[in-house]
mmCIF file of the N, C-alpha and C atoms, coordinates in Angstrom:
data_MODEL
# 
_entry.id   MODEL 
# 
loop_
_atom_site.group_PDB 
_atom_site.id 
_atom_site.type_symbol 
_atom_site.label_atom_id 
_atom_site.label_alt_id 
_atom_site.label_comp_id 
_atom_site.label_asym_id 
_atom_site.label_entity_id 
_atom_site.label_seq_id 
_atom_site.pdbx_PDB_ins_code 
_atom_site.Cartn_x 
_atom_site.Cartn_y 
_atom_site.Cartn_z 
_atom_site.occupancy 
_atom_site.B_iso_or_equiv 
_atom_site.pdbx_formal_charge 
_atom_site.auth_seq_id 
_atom_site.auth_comp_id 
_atom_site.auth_asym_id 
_atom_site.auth_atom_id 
_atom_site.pdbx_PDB_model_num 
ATOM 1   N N  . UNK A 1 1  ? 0.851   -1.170 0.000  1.00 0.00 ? 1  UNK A N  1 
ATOM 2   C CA . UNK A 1 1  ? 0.000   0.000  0.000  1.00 0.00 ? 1  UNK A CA 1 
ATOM 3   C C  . UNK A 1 1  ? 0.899   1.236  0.000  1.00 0.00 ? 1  UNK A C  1 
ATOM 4   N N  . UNK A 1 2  ? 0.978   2.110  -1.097 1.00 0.00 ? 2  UNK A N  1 
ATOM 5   C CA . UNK A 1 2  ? 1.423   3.184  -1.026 1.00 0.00 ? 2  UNK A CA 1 
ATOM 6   C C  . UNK A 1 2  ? 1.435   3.856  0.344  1.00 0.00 ? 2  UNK A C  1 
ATOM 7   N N  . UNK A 1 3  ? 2.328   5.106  0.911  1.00 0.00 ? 3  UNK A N  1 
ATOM 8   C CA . UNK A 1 3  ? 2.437   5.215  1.757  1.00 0.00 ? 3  UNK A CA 1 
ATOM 9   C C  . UNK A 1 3  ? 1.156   6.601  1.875  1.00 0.00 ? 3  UNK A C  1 
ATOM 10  N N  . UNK A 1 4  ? 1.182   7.473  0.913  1.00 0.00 ? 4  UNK A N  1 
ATOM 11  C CA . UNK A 1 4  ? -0.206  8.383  1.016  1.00 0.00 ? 4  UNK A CA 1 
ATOM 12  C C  . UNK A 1 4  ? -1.452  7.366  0.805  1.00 0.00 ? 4  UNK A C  1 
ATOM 13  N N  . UNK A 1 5  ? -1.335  6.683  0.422  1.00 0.00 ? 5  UNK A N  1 
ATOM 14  C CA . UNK A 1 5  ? -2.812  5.798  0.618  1.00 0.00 ? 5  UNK A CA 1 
ATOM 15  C C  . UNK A 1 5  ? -2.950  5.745  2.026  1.00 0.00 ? 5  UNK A C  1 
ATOM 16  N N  . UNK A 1 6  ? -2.109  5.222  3.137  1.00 0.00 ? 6  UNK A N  1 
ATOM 17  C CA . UNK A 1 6  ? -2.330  4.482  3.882  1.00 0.00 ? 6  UNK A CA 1 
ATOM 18  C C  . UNK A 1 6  ? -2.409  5.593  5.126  1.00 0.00 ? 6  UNK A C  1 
ATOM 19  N N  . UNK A 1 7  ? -1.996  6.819  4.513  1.00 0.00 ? 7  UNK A N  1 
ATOM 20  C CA . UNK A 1 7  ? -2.107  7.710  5.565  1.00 0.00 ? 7  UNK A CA 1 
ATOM 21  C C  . UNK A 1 7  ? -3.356  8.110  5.462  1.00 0.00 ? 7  UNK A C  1 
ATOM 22  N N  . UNK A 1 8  ? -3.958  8.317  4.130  1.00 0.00 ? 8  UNK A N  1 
ATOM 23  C CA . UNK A 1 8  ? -5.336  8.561  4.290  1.00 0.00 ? 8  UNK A CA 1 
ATOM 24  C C  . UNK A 1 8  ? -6.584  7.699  4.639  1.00 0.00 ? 8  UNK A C  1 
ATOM 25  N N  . UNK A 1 9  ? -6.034  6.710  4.723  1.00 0.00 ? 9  UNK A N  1 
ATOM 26  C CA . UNK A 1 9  ? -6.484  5.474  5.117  1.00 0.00 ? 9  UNK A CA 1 
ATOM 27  C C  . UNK A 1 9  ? -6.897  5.623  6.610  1.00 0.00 ? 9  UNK A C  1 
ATOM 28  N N  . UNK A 1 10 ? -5.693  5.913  7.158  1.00 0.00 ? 10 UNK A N  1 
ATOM 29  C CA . UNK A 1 10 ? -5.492  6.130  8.740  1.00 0.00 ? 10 UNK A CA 1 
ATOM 30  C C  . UNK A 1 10 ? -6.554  7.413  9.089  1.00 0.00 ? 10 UNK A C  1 
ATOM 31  N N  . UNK A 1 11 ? -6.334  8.347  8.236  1.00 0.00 ? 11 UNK A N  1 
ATOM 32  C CA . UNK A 1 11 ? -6.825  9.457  8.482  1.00 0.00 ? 11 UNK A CA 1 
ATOM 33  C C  . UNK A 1 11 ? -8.353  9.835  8.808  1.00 0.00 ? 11 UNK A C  1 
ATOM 34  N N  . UNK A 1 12 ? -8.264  8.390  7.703  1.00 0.00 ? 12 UNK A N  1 
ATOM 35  C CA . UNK A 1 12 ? -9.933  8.382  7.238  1.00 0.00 ? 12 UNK A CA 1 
ATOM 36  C C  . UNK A 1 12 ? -10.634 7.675  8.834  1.00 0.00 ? 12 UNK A C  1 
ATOM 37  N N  . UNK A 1 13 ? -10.680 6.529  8.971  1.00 0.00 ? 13 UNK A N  1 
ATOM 38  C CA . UNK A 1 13 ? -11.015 5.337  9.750  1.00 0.00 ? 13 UNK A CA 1 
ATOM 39  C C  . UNK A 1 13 ? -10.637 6.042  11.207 1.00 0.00 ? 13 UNK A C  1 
ATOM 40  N N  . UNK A 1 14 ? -9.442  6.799  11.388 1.00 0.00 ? 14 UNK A N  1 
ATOM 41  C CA . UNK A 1 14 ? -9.382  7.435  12.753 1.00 0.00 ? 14 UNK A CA 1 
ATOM 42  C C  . UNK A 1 14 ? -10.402 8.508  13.212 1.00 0.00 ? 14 UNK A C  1 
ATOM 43  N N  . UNK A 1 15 ? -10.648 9.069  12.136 1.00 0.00 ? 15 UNK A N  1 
ATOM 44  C CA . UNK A 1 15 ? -11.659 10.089 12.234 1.00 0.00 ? 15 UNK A CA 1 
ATOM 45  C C  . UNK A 1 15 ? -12.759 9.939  11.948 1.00 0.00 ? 15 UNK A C  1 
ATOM 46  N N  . UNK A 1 16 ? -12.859 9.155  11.716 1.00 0.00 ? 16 UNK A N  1 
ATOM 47  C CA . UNK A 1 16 ? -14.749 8.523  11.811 1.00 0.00 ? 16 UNK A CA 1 
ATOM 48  C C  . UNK A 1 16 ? -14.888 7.760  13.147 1.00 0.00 ? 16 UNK A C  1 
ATOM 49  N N  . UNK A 1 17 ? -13.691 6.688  13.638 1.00 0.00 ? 17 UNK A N  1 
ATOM 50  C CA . UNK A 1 17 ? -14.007 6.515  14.980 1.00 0.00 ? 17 UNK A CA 1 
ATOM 51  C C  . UNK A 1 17 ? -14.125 7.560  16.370 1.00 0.00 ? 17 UNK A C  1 
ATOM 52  N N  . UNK A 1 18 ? -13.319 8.627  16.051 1.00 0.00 ? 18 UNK A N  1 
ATOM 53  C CA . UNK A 1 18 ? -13.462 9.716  17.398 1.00 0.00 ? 18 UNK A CA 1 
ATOM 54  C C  . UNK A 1 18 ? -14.571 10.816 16.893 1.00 0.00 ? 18 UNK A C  1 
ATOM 55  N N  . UNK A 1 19 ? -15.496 10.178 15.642 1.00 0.00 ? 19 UNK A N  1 
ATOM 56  C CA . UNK A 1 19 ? -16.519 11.372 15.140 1.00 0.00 ? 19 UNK A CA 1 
ATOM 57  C C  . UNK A 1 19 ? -17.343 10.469 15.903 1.00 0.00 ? 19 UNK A C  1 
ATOM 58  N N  . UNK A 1 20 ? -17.703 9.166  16.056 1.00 0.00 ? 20 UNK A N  1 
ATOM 59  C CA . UNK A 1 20 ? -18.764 8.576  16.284 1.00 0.00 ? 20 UNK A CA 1 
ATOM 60  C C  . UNK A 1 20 ? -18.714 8.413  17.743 1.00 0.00 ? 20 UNK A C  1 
ATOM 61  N N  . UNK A 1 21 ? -17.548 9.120  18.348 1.00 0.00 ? 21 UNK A N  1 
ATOM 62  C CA . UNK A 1 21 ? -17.725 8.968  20.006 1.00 0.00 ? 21 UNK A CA 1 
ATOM 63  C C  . UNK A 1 21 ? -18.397 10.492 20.346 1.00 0.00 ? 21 UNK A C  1 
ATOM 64  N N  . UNK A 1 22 ? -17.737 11.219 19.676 1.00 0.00 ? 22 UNK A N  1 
ATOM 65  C CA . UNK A 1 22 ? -17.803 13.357 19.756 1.00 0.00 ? 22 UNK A CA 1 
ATOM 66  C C  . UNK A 1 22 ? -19.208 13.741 18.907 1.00 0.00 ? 22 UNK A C  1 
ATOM 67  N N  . UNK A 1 23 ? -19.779 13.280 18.495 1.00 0.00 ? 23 UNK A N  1 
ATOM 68  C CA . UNK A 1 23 ? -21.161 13.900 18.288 1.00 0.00 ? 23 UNK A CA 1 
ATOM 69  C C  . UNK A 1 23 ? -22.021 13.820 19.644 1.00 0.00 ? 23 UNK A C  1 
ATOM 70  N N  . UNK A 1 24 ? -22.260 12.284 19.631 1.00 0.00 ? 24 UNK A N  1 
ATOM 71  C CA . UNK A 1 24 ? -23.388 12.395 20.947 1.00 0.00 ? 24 UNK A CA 1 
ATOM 72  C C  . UNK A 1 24 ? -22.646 13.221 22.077 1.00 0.00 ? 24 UNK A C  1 
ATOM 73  N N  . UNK A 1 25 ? -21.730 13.096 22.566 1.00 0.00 ? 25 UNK A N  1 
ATOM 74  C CA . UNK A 1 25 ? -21.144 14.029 23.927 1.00 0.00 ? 25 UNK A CA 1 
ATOM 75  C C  . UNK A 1 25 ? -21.257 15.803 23.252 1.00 0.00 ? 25 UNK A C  1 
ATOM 76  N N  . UNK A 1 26 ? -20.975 15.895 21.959 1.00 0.00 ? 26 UNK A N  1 
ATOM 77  C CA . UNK A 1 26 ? -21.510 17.180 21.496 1.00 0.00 ? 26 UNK A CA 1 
ATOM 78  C C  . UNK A 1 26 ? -23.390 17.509 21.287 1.00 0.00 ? 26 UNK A C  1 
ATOM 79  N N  . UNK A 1 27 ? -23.845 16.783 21.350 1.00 0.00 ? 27 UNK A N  1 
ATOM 80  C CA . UNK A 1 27 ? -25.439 16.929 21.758 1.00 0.00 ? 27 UNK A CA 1 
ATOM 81  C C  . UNK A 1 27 ? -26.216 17.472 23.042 1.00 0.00 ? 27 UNK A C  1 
ATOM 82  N N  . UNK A 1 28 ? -25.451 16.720 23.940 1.00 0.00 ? 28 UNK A N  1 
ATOM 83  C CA . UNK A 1 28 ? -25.832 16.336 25.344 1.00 0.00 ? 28 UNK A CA 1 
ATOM 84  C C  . UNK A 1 28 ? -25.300 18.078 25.601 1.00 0.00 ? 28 UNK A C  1 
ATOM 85  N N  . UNK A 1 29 ? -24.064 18.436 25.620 1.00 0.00 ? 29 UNK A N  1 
ATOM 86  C CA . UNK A 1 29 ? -23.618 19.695 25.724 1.00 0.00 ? 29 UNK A CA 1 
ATOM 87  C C  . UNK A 1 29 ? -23.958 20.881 24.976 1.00 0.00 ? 29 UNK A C  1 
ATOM 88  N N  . UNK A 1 30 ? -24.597 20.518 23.912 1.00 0.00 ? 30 UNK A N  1 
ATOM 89  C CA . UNK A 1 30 ? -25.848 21.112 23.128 1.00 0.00 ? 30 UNK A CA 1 
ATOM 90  C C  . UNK A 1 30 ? -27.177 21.329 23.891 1.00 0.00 ? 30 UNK A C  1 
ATOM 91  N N  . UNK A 1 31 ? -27.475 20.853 24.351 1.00 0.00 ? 31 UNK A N  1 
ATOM 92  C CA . UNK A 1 31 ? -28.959 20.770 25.228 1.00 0.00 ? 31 UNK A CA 1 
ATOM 93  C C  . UNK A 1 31 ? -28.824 21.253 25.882 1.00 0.00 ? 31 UNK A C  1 
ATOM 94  N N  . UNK A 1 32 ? -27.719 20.882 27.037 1.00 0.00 ? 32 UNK A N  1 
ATOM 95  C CA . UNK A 1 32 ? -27.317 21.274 28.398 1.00 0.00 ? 32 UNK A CA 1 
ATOM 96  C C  . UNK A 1 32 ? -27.210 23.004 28.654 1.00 0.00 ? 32 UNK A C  1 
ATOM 97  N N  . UNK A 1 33 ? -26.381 23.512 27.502 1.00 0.00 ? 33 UNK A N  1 
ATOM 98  C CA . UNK A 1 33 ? -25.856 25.053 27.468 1.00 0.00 ? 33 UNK A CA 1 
ATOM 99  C C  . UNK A 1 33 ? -27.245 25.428 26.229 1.00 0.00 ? 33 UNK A C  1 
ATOM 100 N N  . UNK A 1 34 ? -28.021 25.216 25.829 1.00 0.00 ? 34 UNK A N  1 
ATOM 101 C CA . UNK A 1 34 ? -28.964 25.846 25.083 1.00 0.00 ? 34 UNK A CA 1 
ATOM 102 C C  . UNK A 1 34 ? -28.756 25.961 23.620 1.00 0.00 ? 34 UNK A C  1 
ATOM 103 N N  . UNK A 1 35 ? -27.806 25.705 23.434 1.00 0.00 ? 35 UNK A N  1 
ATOM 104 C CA . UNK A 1 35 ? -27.649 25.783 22.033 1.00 0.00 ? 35 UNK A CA 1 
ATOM 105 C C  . UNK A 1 35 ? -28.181 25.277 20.821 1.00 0.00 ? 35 UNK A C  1 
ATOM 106 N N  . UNK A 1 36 ? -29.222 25.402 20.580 1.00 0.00 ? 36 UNK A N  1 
ATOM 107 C CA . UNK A 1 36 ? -30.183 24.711 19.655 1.00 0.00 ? 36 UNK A CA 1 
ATOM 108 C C  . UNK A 1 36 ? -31.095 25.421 18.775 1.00 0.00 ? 36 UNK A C  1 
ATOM 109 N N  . UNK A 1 37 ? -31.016 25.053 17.603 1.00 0.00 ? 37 UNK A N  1 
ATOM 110 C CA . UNK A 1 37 ? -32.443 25.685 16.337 1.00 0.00 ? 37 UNK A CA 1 
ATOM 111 C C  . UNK A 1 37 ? -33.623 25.419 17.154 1.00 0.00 ? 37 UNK A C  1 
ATOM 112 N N  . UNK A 1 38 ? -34.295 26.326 17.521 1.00 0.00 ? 38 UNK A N  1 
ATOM 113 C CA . UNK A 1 38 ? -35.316 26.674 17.853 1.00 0.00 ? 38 UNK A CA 1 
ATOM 114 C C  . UNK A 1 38 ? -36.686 26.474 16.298 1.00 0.00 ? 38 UNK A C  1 
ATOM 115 N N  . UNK A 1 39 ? -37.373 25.567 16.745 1.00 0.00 ? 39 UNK A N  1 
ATOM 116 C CA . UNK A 1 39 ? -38.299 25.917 15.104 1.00 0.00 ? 39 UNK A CA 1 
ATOM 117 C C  . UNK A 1 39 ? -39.121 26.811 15.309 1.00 0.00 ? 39 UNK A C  1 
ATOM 118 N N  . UNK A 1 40 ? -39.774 27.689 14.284 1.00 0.00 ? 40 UNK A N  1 
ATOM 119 C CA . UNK A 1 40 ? -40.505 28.015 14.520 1.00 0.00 ? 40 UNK A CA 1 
ATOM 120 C C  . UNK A 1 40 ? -41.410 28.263 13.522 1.00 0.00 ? 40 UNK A C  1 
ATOM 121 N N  . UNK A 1 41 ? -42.522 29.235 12.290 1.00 0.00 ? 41 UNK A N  1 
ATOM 122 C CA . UNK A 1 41 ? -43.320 29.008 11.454 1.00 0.00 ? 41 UNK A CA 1 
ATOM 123 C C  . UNK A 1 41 ? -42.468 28.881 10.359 1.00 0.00 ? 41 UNK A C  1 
ATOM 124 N N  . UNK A 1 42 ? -41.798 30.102 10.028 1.00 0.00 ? 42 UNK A N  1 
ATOM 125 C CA . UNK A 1 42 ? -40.701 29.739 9.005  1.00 0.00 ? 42 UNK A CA 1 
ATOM 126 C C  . UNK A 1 42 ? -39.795 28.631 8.945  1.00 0.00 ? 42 UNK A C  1 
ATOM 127 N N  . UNK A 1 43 ? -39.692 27.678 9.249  1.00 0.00 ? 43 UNK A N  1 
ATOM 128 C CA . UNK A 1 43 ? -38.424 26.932 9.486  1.00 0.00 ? 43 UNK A CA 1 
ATOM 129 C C  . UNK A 1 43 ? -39.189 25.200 9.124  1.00 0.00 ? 43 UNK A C  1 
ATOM 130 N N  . UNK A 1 44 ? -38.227 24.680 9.151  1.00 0.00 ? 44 UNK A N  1 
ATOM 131 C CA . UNK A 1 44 ? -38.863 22.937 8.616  1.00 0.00 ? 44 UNK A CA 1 
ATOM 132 C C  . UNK A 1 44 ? -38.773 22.363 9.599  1.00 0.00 ? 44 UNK A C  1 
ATOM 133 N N  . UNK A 1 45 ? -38.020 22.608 10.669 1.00 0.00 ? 45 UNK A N  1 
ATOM 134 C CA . UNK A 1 45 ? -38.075 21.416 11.548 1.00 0.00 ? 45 UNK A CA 1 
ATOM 135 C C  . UNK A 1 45 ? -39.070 21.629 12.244 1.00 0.00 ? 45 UNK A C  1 
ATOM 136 N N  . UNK A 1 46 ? -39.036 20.652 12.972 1.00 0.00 ? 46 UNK A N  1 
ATOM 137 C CA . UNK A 1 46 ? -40.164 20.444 14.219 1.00 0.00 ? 46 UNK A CA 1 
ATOM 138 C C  . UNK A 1 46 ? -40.469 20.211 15.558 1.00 0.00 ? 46 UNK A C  1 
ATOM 139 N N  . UNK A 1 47 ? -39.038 20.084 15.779 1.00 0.00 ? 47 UNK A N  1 
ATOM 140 C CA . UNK A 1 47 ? -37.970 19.531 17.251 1.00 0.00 ? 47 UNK A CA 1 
ATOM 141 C C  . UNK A 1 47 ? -36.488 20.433 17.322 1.00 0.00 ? 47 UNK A C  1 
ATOM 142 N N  . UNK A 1 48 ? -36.454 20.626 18.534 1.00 0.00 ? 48 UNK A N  1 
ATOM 143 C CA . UNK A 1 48 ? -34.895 21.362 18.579 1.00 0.00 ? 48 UNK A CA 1 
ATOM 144 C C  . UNK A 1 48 ? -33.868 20.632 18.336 1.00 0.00 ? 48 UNK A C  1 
ATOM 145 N N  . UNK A 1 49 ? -33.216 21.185 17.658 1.00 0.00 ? 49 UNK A N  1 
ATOM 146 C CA . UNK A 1 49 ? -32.175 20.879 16.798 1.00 0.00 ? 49 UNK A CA 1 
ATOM 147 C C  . UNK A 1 49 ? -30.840 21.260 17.238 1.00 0.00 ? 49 UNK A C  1 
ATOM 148 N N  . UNK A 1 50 ? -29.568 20.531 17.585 1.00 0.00 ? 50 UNK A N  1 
ATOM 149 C CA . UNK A 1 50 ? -29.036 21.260 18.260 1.00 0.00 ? 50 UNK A CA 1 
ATOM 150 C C  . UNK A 1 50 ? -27.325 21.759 16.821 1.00 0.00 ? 50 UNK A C  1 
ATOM 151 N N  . UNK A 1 51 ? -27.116 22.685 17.693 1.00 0.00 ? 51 UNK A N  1 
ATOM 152 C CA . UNK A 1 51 ? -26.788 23.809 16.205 1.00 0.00 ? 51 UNK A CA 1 
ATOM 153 C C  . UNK A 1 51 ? -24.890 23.341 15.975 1.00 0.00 ? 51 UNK A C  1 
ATOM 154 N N  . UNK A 1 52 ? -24.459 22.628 17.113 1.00 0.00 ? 52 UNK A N  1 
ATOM 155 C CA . UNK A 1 52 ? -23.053 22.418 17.427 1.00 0.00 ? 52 UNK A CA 1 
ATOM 156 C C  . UNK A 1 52 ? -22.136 21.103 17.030 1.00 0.00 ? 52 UNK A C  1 
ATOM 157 N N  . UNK A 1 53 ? -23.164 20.505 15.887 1.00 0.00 ? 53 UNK A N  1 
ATOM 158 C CA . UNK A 1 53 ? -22.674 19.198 15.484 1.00 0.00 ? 53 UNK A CA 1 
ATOM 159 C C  . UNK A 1 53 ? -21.219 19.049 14.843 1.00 0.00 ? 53 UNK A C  1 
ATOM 160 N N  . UNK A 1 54 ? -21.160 20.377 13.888 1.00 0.00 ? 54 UNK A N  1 
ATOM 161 C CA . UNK A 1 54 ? -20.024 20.436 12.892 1.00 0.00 ? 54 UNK A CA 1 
ATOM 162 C C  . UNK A 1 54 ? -18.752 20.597 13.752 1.00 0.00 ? 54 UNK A C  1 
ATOM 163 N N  . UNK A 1 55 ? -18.733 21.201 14.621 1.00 0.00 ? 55 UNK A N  1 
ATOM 164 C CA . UNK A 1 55 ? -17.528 21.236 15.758 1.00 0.00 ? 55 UNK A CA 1 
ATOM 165 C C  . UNK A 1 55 ? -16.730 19.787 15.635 1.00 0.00 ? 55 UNK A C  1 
ATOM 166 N N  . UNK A 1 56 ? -18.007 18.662 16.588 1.00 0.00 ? 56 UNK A N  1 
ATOM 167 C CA . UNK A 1 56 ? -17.369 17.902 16.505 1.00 0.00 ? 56 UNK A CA 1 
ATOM 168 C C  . UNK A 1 56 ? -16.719 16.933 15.816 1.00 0.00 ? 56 UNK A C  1 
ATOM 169 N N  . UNK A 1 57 ? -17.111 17.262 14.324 1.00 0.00 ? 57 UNK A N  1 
ATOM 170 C CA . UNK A 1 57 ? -16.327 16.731 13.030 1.00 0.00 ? 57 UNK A CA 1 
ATOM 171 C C  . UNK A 1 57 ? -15.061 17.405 12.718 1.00 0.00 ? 57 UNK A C  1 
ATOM 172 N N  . UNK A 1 58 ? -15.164 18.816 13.061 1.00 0.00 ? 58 UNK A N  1 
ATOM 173 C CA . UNK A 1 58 ? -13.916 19.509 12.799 1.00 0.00 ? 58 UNK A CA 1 
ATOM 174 C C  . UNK A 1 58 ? -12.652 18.922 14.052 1.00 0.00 ? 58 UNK A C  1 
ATOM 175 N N  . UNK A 1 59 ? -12.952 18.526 15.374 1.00 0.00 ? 59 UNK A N  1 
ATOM 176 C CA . UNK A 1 59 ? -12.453 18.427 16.129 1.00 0.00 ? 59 UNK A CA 1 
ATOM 177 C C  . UNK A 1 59 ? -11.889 16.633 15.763 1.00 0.00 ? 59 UNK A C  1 
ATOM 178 N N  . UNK A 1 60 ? -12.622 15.780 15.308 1.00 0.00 ? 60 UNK A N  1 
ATOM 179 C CA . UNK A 1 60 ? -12.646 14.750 14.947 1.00 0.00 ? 60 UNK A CA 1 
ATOM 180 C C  . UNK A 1 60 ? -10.916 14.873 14.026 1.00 0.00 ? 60 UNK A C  1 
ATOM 181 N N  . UNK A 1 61 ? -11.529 15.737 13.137 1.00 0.00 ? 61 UNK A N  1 
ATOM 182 C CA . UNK A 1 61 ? -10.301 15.489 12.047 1.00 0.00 ? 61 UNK A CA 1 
ATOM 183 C C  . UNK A 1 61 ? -8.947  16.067 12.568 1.00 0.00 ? 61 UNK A C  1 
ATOM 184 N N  . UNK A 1 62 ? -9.158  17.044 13.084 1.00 0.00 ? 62 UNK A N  1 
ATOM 185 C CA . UNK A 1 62 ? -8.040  17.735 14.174 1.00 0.00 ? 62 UNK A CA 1 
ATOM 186 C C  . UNK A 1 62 ? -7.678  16.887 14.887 1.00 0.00 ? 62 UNK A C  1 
ATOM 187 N N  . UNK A 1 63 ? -8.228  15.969 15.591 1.00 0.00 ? 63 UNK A N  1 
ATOM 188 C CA . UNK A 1 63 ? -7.075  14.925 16.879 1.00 0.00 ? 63 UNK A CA 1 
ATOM 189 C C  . UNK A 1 63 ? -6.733  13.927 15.835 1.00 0.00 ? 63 UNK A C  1 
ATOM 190 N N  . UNK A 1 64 ? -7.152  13.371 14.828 1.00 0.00 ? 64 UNK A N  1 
ATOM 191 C CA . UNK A 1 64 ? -6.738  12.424 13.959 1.00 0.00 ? 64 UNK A CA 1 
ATOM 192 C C  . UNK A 1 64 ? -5.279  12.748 13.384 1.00 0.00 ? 64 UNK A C  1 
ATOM 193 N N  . UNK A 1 65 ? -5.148  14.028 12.791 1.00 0.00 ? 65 UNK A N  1 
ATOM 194 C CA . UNK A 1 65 ? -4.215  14.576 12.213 1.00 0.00 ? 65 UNK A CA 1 
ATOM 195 C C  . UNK A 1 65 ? -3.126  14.608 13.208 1.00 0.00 ? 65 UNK A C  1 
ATOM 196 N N  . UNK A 1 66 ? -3.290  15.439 14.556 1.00 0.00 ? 66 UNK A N  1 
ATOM 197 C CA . UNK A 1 66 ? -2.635  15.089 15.112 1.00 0.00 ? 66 UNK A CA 1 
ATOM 198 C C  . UNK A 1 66 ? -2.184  13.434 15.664 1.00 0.00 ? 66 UNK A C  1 
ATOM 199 N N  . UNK A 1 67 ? -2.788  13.049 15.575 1.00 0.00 ? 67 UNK A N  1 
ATOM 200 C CA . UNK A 1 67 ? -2.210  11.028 16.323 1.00 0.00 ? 67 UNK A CA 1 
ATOM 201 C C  . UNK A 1 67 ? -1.254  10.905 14.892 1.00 0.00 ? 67 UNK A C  1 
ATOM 202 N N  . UNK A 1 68 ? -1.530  11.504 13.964 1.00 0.00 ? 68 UNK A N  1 
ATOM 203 C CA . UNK A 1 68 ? -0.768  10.957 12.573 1.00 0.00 ? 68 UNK A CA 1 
ATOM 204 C C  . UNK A 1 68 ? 0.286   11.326 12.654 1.00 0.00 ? 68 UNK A C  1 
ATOM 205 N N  . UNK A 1 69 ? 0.574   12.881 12.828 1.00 0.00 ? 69 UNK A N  1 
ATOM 206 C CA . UNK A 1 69 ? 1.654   13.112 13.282 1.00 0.00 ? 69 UNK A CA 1 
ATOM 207 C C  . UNK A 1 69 ? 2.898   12.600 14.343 1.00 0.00 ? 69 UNK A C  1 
ATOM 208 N N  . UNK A 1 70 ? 1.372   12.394 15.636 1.00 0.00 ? 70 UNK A N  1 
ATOM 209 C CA . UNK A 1 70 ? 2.617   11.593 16.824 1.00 0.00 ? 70 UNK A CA 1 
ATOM 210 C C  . UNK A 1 70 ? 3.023   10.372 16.289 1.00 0.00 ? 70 UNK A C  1 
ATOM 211 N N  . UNK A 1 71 ? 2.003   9.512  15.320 1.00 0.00 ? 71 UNK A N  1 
ATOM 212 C CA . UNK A 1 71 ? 2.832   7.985  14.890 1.00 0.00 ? 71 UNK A CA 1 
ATOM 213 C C  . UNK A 1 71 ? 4.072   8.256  14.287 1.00 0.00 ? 71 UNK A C  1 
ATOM 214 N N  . UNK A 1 72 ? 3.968   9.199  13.088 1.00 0.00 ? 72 UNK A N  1 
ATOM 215 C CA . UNK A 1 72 ? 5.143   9.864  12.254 1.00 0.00 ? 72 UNK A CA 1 
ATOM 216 C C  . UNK A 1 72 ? 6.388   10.061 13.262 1.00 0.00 ? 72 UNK A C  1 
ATOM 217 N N  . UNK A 1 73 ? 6.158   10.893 14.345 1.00 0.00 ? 73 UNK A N  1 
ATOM 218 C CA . UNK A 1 73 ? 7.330   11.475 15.356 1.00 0.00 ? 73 UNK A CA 1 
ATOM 219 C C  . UNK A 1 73 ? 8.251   10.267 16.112 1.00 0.00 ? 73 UNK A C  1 
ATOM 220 N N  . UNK A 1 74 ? 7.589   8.954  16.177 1.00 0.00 ? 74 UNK A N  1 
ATOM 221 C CA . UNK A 1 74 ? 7.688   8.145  16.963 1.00 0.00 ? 74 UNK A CA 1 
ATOM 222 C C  . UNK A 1 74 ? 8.036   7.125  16.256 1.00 0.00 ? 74 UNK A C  1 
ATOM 223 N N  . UNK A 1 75 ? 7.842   7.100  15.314 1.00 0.00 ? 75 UNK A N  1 
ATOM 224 C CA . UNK A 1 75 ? 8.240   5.842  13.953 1.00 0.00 ? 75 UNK A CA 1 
ATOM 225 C C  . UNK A 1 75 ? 9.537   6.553  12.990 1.00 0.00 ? 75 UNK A C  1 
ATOM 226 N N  . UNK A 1 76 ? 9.949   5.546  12.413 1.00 0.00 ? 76 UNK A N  1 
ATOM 227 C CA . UNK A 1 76 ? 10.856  6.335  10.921 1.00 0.00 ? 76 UNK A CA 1 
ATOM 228 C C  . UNK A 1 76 ? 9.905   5.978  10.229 1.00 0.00 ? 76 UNK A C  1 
ATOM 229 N N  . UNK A 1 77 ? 8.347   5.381  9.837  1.00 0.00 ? 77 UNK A N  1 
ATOM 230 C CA . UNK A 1 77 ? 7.849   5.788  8.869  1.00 0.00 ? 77 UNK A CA 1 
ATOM 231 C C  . UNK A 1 77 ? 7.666   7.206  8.221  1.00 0.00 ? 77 UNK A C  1 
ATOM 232 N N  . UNK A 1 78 ? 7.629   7.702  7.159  1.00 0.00 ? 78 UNK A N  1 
ATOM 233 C CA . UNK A 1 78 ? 7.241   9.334  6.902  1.00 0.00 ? 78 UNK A CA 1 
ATOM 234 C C  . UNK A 1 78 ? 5.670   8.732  6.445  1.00 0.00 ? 78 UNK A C  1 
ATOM 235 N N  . UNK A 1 79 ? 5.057   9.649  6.887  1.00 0.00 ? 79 UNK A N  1 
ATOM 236 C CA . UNK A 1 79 ? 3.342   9.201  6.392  1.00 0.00 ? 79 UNK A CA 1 
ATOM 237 C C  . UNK A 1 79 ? 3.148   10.127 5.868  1.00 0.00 ? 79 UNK A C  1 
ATOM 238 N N  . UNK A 1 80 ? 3.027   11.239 6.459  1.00 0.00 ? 80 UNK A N  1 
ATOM 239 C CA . UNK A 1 80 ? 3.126   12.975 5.605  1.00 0.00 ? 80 UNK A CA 1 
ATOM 240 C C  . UNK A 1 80 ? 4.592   13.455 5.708  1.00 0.00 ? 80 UNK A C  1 
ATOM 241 N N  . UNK A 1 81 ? 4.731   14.493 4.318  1.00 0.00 ? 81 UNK A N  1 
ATOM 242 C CA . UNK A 1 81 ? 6.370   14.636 4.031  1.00 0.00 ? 81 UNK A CA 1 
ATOM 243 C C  . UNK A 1 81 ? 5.789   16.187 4.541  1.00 0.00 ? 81 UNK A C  1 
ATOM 244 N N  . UNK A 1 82 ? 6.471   16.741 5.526  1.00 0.00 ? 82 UNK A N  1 
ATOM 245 C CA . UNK A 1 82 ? 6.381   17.762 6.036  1.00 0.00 ? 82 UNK A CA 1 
ATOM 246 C C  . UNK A 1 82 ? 7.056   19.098 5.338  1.00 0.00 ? 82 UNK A C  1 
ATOM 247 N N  . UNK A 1 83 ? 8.589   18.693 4.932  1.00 0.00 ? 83 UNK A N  1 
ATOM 248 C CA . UNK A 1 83 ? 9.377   19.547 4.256  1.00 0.00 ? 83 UNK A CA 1 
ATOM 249 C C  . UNK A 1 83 ? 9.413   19.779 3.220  1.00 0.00 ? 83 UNK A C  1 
# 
């Protein structure tokens, strides 16, 4: 496996596992602090909606990137060529 395959590989599969832990704990803290689409006549929904989901995808890909890095720092593999 090529070595950019396998980083995106990593990249991919790491960050879908710490997305599927960081949404629901981003919900609950959604509710908790108020943060939620409110519906109301104009609007489609029908239930509060809470507005803070994308965070935890952005945050998802952010600790992934970083673990890629610490494997990189800690290995002589190069996974990403930095220089």
């Amino acid at each position: 496996m090529p070595v950019s395959l396998l980083s995106s590989f990593f990249l991919f599969v790491s960050s879908s596992l710490i997305c599927l832990f960081l949404v629901p704990f981003s919900n609950r803290i959604g509710k908790k602090l108020g943060i939620v689409d409110k519906p109301d006549k104009r609007k489609i929904n029908h239930k509060f909606k809470v507005r803070i989901g994308g965070s935890s995808i952005v945050l998802s890909v952010l600790i992934s990137y970083i673990l890629l890095l610490i494997f990189q720092q800690f290995t002589n593999i190069t996974i990403i060529n930095i220089y």
